[in-house]
Structure formats: C-alpha cells, structure tokens
C-alpha positions as CSV (number, residue, x, y, z in Angstrom):
1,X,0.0,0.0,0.0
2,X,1.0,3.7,-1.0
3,X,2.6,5.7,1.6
4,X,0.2,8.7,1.1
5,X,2.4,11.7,1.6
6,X,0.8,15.3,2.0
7,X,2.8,18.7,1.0
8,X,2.2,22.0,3.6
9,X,1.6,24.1,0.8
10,X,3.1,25.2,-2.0
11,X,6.2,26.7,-1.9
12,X,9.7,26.5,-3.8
13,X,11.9,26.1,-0.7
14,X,9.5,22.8,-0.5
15,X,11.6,21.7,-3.3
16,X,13.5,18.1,-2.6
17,X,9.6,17.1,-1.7
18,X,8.5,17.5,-5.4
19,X,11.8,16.1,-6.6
20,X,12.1,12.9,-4.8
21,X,8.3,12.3,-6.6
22,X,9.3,13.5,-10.0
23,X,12.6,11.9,-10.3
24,X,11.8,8.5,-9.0
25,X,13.9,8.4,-6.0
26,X,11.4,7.0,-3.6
27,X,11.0,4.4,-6.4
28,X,14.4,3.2,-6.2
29,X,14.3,3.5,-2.7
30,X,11.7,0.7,-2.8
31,X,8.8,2.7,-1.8
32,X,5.6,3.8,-3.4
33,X,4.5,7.5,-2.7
34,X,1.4,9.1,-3.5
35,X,1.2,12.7,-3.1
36,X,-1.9,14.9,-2.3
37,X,-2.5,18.6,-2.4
38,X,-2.8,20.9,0.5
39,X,-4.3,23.9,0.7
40,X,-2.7,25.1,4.0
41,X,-0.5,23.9,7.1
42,X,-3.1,23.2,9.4
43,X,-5.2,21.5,6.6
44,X,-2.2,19.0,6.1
45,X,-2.0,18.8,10.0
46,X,-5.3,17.5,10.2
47,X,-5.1,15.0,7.5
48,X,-2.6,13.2,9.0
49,X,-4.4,13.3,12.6
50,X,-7.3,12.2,11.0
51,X,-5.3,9.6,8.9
52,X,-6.5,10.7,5.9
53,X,-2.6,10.8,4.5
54,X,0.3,8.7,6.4
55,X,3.0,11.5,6.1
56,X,3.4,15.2,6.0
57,X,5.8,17.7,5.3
58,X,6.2,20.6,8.1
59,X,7.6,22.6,10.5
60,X,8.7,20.8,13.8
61,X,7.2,24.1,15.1
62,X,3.5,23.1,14.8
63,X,4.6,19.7,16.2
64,X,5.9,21.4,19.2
65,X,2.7,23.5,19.5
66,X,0.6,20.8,19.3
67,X,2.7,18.6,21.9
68,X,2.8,22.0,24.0
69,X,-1.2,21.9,23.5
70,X,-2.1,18.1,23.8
71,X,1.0,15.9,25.9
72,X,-0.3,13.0,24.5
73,X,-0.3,14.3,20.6
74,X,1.4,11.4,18.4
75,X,3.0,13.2,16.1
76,X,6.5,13.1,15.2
77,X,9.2,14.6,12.9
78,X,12.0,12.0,12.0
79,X,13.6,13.1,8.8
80,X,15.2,16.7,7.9
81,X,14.8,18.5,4.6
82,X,14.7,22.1,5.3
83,X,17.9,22.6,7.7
84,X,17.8,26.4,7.9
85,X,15.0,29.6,7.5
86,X,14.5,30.5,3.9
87,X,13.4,33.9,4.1
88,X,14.5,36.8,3.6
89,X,14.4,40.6,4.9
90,X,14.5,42.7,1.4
91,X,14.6,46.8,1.4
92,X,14.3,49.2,-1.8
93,X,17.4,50.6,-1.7
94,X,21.0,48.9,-1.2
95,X,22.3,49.0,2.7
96,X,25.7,47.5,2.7
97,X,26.1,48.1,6.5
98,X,22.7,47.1,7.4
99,X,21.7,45.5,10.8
100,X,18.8,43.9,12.4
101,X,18.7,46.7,14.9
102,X,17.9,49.0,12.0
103,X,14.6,47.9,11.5
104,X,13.5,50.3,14.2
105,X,14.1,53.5,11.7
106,X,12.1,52.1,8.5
107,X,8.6,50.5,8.3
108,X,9.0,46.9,7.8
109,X,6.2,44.1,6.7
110,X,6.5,40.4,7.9
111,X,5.0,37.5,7.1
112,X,1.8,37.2,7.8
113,X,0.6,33.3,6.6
114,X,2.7,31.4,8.7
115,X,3.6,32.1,12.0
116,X,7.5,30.4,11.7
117,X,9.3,33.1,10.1
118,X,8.2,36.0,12.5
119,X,8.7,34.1,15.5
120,X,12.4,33.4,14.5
121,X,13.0,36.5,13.3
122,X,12.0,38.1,16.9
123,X,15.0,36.0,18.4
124,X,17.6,37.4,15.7
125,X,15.8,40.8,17.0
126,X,16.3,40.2,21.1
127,X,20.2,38.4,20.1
128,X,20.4,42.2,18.3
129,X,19.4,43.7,21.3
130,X,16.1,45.0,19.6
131,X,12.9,45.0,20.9
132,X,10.3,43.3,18.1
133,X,7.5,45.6,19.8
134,X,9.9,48.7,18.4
135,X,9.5,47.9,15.3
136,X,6.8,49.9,12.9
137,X,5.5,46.6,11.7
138,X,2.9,45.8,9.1
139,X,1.3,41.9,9.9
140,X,-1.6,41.5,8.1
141,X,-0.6,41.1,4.3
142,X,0.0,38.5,2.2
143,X,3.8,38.1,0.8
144,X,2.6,39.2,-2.9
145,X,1.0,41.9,-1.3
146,X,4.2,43.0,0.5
147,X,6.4,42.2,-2.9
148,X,3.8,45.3,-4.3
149,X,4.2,47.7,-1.8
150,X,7.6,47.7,-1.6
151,X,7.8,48.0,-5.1
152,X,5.3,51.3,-5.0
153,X,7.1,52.4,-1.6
154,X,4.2,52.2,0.9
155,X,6.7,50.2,2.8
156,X,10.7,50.1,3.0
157,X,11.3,46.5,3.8
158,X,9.3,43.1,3.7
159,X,9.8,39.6,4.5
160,X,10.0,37.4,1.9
161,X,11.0,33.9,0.8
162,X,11.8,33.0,-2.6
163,X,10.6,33.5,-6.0
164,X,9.5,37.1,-4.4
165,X,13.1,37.9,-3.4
166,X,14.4,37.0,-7.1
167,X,11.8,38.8,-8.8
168,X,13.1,42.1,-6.8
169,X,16.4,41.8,-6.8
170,X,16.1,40.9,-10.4
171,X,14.1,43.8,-11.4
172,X,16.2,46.3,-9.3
173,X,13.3,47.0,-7.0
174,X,14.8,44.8,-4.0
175,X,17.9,44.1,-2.1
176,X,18.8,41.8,-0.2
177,X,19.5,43.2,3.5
178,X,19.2,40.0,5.6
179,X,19.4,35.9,4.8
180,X,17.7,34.5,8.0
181,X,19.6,31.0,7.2
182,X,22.9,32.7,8.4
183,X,21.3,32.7,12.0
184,X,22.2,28.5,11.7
185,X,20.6,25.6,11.9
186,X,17.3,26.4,12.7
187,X,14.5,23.0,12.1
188,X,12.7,24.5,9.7
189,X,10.9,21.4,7.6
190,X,11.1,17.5,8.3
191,X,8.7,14.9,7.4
192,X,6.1,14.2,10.1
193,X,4.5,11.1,10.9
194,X,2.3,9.3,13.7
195,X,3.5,7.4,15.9
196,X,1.8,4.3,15.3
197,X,3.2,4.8,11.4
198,X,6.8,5.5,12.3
199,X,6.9,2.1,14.2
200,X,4.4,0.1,12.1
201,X,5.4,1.0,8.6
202,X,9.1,1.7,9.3
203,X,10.7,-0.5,6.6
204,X,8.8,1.6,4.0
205,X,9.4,4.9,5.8
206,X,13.5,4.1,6.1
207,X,12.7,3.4,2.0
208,X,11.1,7.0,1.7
209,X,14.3,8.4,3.9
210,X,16.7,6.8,2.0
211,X,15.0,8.6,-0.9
212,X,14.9,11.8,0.7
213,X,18.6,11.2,1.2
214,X,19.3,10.5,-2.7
215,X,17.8,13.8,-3.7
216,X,19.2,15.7,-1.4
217,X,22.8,15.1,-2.3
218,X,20.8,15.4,-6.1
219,X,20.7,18.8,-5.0
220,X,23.4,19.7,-3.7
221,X,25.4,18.7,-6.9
222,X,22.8,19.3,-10.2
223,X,22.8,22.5,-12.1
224,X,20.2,24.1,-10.9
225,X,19.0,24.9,-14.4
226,X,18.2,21.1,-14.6
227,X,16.3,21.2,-11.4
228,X,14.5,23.7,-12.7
229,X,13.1,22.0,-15.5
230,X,12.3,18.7,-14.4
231,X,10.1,20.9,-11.4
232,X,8.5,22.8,-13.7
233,X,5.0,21.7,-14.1
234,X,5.3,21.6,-9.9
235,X,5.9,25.5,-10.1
236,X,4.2,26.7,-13.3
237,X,3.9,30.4,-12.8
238,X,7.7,30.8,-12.1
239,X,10.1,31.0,-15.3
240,X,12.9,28.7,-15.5
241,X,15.5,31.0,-15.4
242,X,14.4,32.8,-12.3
243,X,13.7,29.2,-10.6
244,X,17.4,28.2,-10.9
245,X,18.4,31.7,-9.8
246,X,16.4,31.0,-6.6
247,X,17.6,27.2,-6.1
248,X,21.4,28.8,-6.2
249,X,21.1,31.5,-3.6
250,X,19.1,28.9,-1.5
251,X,21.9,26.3,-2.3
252,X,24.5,28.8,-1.4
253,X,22.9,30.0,2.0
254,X,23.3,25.6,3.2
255,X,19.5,25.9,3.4
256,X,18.7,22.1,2.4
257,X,19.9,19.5,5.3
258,X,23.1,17.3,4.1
259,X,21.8,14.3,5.1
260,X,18.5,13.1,6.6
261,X,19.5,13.5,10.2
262,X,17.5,16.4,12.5
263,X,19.7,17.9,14.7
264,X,19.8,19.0,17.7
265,X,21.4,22.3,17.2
266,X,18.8,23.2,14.7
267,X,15.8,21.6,17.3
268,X,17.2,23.6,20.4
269,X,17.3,26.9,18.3
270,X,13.9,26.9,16.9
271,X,12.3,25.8,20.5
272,X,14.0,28.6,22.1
273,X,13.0,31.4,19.6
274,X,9.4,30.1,20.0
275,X,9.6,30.2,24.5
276,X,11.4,33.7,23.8
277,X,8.4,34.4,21.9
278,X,6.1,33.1,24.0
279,X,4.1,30.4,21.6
280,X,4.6,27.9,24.0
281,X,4.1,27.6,27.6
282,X,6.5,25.1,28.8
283,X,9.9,23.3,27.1
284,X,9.7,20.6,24.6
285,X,11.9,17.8,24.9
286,X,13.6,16.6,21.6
287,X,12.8,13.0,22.0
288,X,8.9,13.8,22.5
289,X,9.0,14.7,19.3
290,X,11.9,13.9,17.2
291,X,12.8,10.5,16.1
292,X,16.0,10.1,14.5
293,X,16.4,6.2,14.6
294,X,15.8,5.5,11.1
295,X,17.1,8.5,9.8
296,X,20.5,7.8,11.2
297,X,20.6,4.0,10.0
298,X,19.8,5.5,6.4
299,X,22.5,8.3,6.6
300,X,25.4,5.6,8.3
301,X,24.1,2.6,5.4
C-alpha cells in the first residue's frame, strides 16, 4: 500500500519534496508515494491526525505547539529536509552596512501566513538587542502583497521567501539586506508522521528516507538549471531562469539538510525562539517529538 504523503503548501523552498516524486527516488528506494494537495498547514495537519494521508511535510514548530497543546499528541518529525530559514528581509534601496537593529528606523512588513518566520525572526531581533515591539510593523498582508508595496514604496522593507526575493532583486526593485539562514541551523521542515506509522510501517518509511537522502545530495550537486526543468510543471507560474536563480542562492545559503538527520542544534534553536516568543508555555523535549532512529541508519548505510 501507497505511503500517502501530504505537501504544507506550496512553496519552492519545499523543493527536494517535489523532486524525490518527479525523479523517481522514492521508487528506487523501494517505496511507493502518493502525493496529495494541501491547501494550507493546518489542513495537512489535520489530514494526518485524522489519517486521511500517512506523512506530512512541516515545521517541527507546529509539532511542538501541538505537543505544548495536547502531551499525548502522536506526532512526530524523523527526517530533515529544510535545515535552515529561507526567508529573507528585502529593502528598496542597497544598505551595505545594514543590521537587524535598524529595522527600528524604516517601516517593515513580515509575514503574515505562517507564524514560523516571524517568530524566528524576533530572536535574531532580542540576540540584536532590539525590541520586536519597536518595530513599525505591518502583519496583516500577504507576501505578494508586500512584494507590491515595496515596489510602490508604501513600505521600506518586507519579508520574503523566494521566487519574491528573485523577482526584486532581479528587477532592481529589491535588495537583499538580511538571509535569516545565516542565524544556523534552525528545524525548519522535516517529514512528520504518527506514531503508530513510524513504528508500524518503518521499513517503507527508512525506504522513503533513504530517498529523501538520494535527492538531497541530487541537490546539492545538479545544475540548478536542470532542477528547474524537471520541477517545472510543480511551479508553473515561475520561469525557468528565475527558478534556478532561486535554487542557487538557496543552495549557497546551506538551506537544504546534508543528510536526513534532525539535529539537535537546529531543534534547540527553533524551541527557544518560540519560549522567547512566548508560543509555547512550557519546554519541549527533543525525543517527545523527534525520532531520528531511522534516519540515522539510512545516513550511516
């Protein structure tokens, strides 16, 4: 039977996801994969409570919630994709010498469809010695809404992941001021499972790891041209050209995980911006919701 994986949403940092599926590494890993649409996080979320779907891709952050939430939630992340923050802080005009601590002299517009990229970037802020609060902030657009008014000047800085950084930068209308994935490891996407899937279907999820594994080395060595193409009909509204432009500065910023293996580092700094931030109410152990034990047999094999 078909592991039935679900994506988040849609989103090119999501990448290796699409191209495990349209390269036929989970094939040759041995394992057959369906994969079914999302229309939002907390959709996928409840698919695979509900056991509509077997796997997910997501954030260990809603994992942690949900364990912060429910003690006795199931779910668990046990294999890395996304090993660092793929967005971006972008400004109209270049700012060679910029720093996180000037954000408190321009207005700036974060994120406002998923809660991850705000909440890390307020512990880069307090590490800055910044208050988030001091910040003129606008929280309540969407991302292609923000690429706009920066582009018309309404606002002097957004937060962005990518194609919207490329198309700025590209166009002359953006620059890049701030790469969040310099901050480190930070556990940023994994696949997530159930517990009751992890250990009774783990020969076929060690299979879909192992092909995880393949493309991410895949990635880390193809032109990114050739990536590009083959993910094409996964990312139809985003020219080729621009698409490779993105998977390089991604590429160069160390964003996709080397091997399948979460780690710790990466864990420790995400749960800590998130108790800085207040989003959860007491500490989340690793193990509660992180299994590595298949992973790690796949990355030593």
């Amino acid at each position: 039977m078909a592991i039935r994986l679900s994506e988040n949403f849609r989103a090119l940092f999501y990448a290796p996801f699409y191209a495990a599926v349209r390269t036929g590494a989970f094939e040759r890993a041995g394992v057959e994969v369906d994969l079914r649409r999302s229309p939002d996080p907390a959709s996928a979320a409840r698919a695979l409570r509900t056991g509509e779907v077997d796997v997910m891709w997501g954030g260990p952050l809603r994992v942690m919630m949900l364990r912060d939430a429910e003690p006795a939630s199931d779910l668990v992340c046990f294999c890395d994709v996304v090993a660092r923050d793929p967005f971006f802080i972008v400004g109209a005009r270049p700012w060679p010498g910029f720093g996180l601590a000037d954000l408190r002299t321009v207005r700036f517009a974060s994120v406002s469809e998923v809660p991850t990229p705000w909440i890390c970037l307020q512990g880069d802020l307090r590490r800055a010695g910044l208050d988030p609060a001091e910040i003129d902030r606008v929280s309540d657009r969407t991302m292609a809404e923000n690429e706009v008014a920066l582009r018309e000047g309404r606002v002097d800085a957004v937060q962005l992941f990518q194609p919207h950084v490329e198309r700025l930068v590209s166009s002359g209308a953006g620059h890049v001021w701030y790469e969040a994935a310099g901050r480190g490891l930070t556990a940023y996407t994994t696949l997530v499972t159930r517990r009751d899937v992890l250990e009774g279907r783990a020969d076929e999820l060690g299979r879909m790891i192992r092909g995880m594994n393949e493309i991410l080395k895949w990635f880390a060595a193809m032109p990114a041209m050739e990536i590009a193409y083959r993910l094409q009909r996964d990312f139809p509204d985003v020219p080729a050209r621009l698409f490779a432009e993105c998977i390089d500065r991604y590429r160069a910023l160390g964003l996709w995980a080397r091997d399948p293996v979460i780690r710790r580092e990466g864990y420790d700094r995400l749960h800590g911006a998130m108790r800085a931030a207040g989003v959860l109410s007491r500490d989340i152990p690793f193990d509660d919701v992180v299994d590595i034990s298949l992973a790690e047999k796949v990355s030593r094999a």
